[in-house]
DSSP file (Angstrom, degrees, kcal/mol; ACC not computed):
  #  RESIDUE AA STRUCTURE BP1 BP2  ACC     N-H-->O    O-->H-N    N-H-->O    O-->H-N    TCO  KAPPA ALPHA  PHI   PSI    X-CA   Y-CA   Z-CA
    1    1 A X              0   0    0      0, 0.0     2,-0.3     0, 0.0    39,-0.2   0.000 360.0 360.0 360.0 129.3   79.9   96.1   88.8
    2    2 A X        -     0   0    0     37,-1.4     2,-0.4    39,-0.1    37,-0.3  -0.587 360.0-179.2 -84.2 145.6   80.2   98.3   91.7
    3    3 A X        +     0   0    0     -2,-0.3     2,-0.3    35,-0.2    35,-0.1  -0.998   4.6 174.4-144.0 130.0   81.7  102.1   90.6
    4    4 A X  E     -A   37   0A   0     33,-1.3    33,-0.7    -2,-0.4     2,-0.3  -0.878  11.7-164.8-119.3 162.1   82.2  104.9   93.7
    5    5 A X  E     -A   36   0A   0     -2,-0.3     2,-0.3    31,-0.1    31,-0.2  -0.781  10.6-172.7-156.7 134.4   83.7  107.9   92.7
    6    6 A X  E     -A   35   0A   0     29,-2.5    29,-3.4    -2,-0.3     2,-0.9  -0.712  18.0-141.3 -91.4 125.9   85.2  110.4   95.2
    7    7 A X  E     +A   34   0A   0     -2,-0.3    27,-0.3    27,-0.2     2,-0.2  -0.851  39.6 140.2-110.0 138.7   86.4  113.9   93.8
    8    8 A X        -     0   0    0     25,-2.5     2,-0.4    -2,-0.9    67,-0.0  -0.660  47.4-107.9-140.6-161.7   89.4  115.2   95.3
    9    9 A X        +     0   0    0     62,-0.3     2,-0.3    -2,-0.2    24,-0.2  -0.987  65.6   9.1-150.0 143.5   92.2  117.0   93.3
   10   10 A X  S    S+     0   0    0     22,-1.0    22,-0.2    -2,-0.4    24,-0.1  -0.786  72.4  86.7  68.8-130.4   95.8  116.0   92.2
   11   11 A X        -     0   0    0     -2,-0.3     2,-0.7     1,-0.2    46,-0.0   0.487  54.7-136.8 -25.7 135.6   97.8  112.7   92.3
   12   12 A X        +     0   0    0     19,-0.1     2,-0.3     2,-0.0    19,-0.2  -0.827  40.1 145.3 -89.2  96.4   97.7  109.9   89.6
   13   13 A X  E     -B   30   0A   0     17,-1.2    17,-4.6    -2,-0.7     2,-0.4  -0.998  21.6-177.1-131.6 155.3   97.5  106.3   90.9
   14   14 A X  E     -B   29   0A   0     15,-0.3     2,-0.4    -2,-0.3    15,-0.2  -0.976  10.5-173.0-143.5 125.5   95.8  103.1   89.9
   15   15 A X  E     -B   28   0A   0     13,-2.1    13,-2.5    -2,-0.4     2,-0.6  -0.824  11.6-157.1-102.6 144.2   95.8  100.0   91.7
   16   16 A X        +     0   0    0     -2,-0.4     2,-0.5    11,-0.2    11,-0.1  -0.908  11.9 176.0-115.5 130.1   94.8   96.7   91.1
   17   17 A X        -     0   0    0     -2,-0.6     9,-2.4     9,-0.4     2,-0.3  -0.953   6.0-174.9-134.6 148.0   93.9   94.0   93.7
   18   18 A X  E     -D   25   0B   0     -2,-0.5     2,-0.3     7,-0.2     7,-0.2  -0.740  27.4-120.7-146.5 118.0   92.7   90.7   93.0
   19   19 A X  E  >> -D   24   0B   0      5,-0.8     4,-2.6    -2,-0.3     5,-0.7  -0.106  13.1-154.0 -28.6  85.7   91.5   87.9   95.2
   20   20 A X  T  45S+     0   0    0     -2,-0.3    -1,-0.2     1,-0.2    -2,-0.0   0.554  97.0  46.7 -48.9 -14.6   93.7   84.5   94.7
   21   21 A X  T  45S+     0   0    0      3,-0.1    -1,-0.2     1,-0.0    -2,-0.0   0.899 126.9  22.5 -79.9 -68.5   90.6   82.5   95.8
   22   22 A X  T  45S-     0   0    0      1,-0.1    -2,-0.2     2,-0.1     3,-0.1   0.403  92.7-133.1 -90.1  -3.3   87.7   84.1   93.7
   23   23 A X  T  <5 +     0   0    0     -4,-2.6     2,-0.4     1,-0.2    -3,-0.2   0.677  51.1 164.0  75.5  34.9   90.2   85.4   91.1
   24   24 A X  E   < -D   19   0B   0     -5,-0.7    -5,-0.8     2,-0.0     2,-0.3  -0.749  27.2-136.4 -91.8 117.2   88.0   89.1   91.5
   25   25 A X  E     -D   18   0B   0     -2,-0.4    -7,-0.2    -7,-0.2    16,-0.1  -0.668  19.0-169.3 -60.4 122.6   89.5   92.1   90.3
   26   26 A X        -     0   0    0     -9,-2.4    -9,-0.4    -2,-0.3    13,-0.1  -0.128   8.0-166.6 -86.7  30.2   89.8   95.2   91.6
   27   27 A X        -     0   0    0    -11,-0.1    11,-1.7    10,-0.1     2,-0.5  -0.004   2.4-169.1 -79.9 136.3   90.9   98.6   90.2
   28   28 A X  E     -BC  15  37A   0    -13,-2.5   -13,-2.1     9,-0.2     2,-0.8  -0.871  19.4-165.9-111.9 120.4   91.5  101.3   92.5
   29   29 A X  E     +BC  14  36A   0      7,-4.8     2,-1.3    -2,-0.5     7,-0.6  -0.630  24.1 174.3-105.9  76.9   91.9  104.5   90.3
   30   30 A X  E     +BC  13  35A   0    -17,-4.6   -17,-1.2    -2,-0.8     2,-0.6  -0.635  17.6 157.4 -98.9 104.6   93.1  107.6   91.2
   31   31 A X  E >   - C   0  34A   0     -2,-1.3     2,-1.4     3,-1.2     3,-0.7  -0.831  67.5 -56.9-135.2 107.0   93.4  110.3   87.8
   32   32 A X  T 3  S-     0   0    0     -2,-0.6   -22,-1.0     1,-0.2     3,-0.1  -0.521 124.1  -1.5  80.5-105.3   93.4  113.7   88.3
   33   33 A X  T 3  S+     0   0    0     -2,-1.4   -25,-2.5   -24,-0.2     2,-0.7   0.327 117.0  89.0-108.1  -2.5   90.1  115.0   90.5
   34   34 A X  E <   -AC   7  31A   0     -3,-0.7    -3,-1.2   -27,-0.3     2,-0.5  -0.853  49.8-174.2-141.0  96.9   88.7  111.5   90.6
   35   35 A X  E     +AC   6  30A   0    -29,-3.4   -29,-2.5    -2,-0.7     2,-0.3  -0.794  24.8 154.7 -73.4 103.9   88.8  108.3   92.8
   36   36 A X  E     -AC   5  29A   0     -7,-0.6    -7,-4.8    -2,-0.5     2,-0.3  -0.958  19.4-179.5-165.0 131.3   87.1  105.5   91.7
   37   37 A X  E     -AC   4  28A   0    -33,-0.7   -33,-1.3    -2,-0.3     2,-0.3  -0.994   9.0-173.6-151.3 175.1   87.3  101.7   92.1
   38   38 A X        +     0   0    0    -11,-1.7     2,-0.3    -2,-0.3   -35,-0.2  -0.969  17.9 132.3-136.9 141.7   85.3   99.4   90.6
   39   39 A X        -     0   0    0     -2,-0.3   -37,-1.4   -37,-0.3   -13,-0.1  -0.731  53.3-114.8 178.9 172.2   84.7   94.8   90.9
   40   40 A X  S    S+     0   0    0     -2,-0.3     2,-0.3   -39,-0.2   -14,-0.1  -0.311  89.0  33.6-117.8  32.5   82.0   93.1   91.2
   41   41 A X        -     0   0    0    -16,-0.1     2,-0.3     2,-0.1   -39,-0.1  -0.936  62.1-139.8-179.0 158.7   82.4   91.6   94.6
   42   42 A X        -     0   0    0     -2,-0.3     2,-0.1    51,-0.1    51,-0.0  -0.783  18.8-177.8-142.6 106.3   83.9   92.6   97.8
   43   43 A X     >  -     0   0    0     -2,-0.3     4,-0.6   -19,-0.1    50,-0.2  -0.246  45.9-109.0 -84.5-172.3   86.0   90.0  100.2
   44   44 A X  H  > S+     0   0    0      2,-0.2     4,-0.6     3,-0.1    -1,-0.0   0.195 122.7  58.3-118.2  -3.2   87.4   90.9  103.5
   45   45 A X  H  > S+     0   0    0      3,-0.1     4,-3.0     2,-0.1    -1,-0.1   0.894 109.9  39.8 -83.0 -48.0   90.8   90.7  101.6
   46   46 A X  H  > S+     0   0    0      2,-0.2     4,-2.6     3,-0.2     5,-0.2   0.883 111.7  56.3 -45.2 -54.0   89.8   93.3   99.1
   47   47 A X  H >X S+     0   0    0     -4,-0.6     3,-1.7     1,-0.2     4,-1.2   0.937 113.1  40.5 -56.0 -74.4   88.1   95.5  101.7
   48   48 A X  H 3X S+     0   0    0     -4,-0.6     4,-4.2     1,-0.3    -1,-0.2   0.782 113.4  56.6 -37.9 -57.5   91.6   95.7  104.0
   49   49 A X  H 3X S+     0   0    0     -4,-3.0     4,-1.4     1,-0.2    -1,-0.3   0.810 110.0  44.0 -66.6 -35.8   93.7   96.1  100.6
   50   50 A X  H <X S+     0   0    0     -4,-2.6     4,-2.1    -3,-1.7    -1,-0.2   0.913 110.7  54.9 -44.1 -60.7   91.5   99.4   99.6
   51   51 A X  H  X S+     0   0    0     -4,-1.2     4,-2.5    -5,-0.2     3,-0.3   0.969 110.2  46.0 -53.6 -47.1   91.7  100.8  102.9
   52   52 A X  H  X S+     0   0    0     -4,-4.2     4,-0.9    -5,-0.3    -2,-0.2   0.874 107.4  52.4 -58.4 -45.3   95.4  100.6  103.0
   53   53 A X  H  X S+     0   0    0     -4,-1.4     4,-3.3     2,-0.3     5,-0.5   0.842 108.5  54.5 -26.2 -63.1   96.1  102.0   99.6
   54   54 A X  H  X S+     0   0    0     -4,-2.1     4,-0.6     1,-0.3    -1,-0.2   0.900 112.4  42.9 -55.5 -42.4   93.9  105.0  100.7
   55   55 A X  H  < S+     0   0    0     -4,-2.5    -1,-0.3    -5,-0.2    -2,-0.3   0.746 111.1  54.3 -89.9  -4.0   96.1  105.6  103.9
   56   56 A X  H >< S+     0   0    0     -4,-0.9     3,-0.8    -3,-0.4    -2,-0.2   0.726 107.2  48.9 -63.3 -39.9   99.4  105.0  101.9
   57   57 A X  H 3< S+     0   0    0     -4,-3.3    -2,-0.2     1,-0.2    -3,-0.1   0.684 119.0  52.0 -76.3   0.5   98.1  108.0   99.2
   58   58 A X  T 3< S+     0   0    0     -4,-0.6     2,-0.5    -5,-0.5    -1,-0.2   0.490  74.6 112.7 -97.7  -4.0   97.5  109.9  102.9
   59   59 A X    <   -     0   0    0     -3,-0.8     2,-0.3    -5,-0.0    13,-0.1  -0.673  58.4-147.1 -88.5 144.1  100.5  109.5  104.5
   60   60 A X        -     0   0    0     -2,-0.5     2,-0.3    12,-0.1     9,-0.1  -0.635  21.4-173.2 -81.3 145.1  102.4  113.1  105.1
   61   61 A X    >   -     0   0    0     -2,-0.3     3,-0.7     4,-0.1     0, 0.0  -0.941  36.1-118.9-132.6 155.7  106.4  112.8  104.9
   62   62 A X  T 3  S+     0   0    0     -2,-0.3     7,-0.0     1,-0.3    -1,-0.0   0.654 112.4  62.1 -80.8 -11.3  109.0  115.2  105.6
   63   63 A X  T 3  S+     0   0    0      2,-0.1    -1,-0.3    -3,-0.0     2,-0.1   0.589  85.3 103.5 -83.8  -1.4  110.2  115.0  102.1
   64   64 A X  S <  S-     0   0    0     -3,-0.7     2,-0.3     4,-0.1    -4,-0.0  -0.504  72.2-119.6 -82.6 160.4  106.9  116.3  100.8
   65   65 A X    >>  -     0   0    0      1,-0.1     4,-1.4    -2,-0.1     3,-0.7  -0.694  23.6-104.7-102.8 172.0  106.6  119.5   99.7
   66   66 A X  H >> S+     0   0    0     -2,-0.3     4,-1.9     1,-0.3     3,-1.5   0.822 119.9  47.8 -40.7 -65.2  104.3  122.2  101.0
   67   67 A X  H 3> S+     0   0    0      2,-0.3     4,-2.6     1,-0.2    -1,-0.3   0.866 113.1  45.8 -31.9 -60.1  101.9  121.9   98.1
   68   68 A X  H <> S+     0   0    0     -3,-0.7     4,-1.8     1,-0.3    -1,-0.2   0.719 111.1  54.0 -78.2  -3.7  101.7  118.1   98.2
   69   69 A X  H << S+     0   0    0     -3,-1.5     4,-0.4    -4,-1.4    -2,-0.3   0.823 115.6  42.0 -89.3 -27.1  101.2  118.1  102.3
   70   70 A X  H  X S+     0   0    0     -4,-1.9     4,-4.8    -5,-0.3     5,-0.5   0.886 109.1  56.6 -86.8 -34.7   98.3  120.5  101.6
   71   71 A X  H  X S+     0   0    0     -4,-2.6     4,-1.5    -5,-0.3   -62,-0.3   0.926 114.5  40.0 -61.6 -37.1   97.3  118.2   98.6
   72   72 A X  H  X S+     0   0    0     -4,-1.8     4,-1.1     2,-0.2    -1,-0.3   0.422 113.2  50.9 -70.1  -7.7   97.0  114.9  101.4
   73   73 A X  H  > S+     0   0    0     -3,-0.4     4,-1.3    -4,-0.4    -2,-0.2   0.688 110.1  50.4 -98.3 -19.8   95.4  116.9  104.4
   74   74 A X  H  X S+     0   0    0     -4,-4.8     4,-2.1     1,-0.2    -2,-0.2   0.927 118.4  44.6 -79.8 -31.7   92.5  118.1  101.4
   75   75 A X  H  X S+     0   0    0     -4,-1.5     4,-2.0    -5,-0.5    -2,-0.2   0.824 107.6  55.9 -80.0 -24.8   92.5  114.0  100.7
   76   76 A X  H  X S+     0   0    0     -4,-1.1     4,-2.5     2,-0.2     5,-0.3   0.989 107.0  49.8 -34.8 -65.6   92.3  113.0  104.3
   77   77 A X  H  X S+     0   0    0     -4,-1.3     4,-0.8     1,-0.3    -2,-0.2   0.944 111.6  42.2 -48.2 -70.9   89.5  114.9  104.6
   78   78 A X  H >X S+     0   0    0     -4,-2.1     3,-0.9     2,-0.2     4,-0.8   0.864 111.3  63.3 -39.7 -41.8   87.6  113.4  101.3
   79   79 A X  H >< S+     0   0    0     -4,-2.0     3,-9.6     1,-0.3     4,-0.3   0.933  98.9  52.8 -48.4 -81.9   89.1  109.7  102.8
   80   80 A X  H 3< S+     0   0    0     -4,-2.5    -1,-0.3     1,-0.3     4,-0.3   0.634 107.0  52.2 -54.3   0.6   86.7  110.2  106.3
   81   81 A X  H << S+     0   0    0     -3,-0.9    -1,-0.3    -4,-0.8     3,-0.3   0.739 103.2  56.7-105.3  -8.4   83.7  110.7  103.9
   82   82 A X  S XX S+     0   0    0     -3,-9.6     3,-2.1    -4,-0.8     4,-1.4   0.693  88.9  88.6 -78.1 -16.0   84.8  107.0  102.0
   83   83 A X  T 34 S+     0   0    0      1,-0.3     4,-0.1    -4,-0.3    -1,-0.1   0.744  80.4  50.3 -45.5 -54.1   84.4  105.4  105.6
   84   84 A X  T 3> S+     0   0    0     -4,-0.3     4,-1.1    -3,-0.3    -1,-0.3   0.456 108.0  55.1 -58.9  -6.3   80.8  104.6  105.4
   85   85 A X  H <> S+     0   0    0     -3,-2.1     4,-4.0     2,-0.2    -2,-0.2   0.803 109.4  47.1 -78.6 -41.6   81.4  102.8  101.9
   86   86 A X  H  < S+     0   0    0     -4,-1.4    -2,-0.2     2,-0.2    -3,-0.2   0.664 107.5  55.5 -76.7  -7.2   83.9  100.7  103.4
   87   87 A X  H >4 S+     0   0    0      2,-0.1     3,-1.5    -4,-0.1     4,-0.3   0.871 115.1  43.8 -85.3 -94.9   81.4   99.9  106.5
   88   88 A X  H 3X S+     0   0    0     -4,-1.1     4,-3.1     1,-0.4    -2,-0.2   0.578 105.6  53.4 -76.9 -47.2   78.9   98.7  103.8
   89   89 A X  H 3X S+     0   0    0     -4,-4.0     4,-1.1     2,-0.2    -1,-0.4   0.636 110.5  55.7 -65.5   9.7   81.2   96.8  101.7
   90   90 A X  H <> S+     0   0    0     -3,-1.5     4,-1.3    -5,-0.2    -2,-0.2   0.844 105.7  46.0 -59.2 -57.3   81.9   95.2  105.2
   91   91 A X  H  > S+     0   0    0     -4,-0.3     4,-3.0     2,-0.2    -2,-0.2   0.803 112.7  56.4 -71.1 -29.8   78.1   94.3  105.7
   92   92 A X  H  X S+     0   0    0     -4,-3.1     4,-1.5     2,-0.2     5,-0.2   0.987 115.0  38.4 -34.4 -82.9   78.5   93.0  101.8
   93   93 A X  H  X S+     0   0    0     -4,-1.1     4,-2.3     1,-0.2    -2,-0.2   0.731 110.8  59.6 -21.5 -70.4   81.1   90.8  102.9
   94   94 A X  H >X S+     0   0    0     -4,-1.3     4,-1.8     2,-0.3     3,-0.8   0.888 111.1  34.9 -43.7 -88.2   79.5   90.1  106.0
   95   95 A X  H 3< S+     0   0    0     -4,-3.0    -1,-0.2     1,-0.3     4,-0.2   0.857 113.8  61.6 -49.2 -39.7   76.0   88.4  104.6
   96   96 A X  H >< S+     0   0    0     -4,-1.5     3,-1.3     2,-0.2     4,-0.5   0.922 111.1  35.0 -64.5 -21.1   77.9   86.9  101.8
   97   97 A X  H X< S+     0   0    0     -4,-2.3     3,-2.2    -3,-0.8     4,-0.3   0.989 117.3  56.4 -55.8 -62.7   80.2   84.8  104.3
   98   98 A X  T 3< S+     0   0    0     -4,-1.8    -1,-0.3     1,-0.2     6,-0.3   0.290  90.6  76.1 -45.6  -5.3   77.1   84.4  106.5
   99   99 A X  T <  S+     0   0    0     -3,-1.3    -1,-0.2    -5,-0.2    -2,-0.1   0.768 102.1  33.5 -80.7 -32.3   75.2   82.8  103.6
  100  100 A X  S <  S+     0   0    0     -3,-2.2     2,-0.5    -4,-0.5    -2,-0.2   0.370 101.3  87.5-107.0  -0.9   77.0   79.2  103.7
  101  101 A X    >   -     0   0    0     -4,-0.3     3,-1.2     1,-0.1    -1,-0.0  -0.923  66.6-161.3-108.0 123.5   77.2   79.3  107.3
  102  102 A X  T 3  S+     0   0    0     -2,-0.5    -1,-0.1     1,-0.3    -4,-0.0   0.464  79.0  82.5 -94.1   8.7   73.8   77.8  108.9
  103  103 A X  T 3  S+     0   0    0     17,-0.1    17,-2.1    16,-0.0     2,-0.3   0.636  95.2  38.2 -84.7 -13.8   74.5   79.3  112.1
  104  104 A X  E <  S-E  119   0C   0     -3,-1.2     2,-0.2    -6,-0.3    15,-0.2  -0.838  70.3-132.4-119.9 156.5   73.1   82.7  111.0
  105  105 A X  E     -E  118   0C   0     13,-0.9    13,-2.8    -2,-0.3     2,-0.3  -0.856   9.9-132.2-120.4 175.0   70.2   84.4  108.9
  106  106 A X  E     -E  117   0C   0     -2,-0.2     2,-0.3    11,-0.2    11,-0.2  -0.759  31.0-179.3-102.2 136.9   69.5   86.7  106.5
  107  107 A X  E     -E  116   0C   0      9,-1.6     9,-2.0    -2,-0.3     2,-0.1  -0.872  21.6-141.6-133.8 119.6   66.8   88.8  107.3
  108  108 A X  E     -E  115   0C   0     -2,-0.3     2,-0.7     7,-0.2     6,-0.2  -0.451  20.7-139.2 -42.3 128.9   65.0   91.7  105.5
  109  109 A X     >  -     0   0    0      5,-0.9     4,-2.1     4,-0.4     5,-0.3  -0.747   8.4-149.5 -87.5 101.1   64.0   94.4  107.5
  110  110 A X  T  4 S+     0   0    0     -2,-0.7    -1,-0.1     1,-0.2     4,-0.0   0.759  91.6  50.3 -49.1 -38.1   60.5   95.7  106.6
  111  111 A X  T  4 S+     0   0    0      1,-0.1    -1,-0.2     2,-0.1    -3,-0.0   0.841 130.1  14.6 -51.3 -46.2   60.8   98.9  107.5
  112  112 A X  T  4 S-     0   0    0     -3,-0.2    -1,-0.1     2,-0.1    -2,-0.1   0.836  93.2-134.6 -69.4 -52.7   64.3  100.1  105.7
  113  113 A X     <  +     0   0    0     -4,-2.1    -4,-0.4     1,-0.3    -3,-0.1  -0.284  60.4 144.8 110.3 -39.9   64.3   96.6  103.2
  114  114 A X        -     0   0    0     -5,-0.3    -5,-0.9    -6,-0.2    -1,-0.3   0.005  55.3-120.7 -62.1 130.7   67.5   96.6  104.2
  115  115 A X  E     -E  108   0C   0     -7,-0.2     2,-0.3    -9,-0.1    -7,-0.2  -0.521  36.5-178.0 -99.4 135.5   69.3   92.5  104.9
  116  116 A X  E     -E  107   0C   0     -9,-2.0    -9,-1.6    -2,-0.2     2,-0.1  -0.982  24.6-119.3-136.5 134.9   70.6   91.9  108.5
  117  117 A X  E     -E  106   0C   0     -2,-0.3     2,-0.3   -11,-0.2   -11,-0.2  -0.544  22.0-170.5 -95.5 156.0   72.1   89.3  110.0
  118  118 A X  E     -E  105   0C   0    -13,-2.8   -13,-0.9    -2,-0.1    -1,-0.0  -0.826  12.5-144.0-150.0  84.8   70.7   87.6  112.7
  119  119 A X  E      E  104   0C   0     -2,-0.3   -15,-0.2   -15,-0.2   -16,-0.0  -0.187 360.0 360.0 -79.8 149.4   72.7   84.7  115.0
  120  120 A X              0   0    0    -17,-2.1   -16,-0.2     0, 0.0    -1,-0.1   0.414 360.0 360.0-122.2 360.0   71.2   81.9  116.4
C-alpha cells in the first residue's frame, strides 16, 4: 500500500475510486489538516481521477465565503507541491504498461537505481 499525506487545514472529503478492469481501490481522504490517499496500484484511470478531485476541492466560486476562498488559495498552494507525486505515479503507470509491451525496456540506472524506460 501506497499512503501520501499532505497537511493542509479545513474541509472534510473522502473519495473512493476504483478501477473496473483491475477492481483497485482507491481512497482519497481529506479530514481536517490531512490529505491522504492510499491503493496499492496506480492506473492512468486512477491517476486522472485523483488529479480532478484535487482541482474540484480547488475550485473558488462566487458563492464561497471569504474564509473558505482563503481556505482553497492556502490548498492550491499545498496542491502544486502534490504535482511531483502525480508525475511519479505517472512513471509507475508508465513501466507497469511498458512491462507487457516488447517494444520497450526496463532499465535500472546505476547511478540513481532508479527504472527507465528505454524504446527500441
Amino acid at each position: 500500500m501506497r499512503m501520501v499525506e499532505i497537511v493542509t487545514e479545513g474541509l472534510r472529503t473522502t473519495n473512493f475510486f476504483t478501477d473496473s478492469k483491475t477492481n483497485l481501490e482507491v481512497e482519497l481522504r481529506k479530514l481536517g489538516d490531512k490529505l491522504e490517499y492510499k491503493t496499492s496500484q496506480w492506473t492512468n484511470r486512477l491517476v486522472k481521477e485523483v488529479e480532478m478531485s484535487f482541482t474540484t476541492w480547488t475550485m473558488l466560486s462566487d458563492k464561497d465565503s471569504q474564509a473558505e476562498q482563503k481556505e482553497k488559495e492556502k490548498l492550491n498552494v499545498i496542491i502544486e507541491g502534490f504535482r511531483p507525486i502525480v508525475a511519479e505515479m505517472r512513471e509507475e503507470v508508465d513501466l507497469l504498461l511498458c512491462q507487457d509491451d516488447s517494444s520497450y525496456e526496463i532499465e535500472t540506472t546505476e547511478e540513481t537505481g532508479k527504472e527507465q524506460l528505454r524504446g527500441s
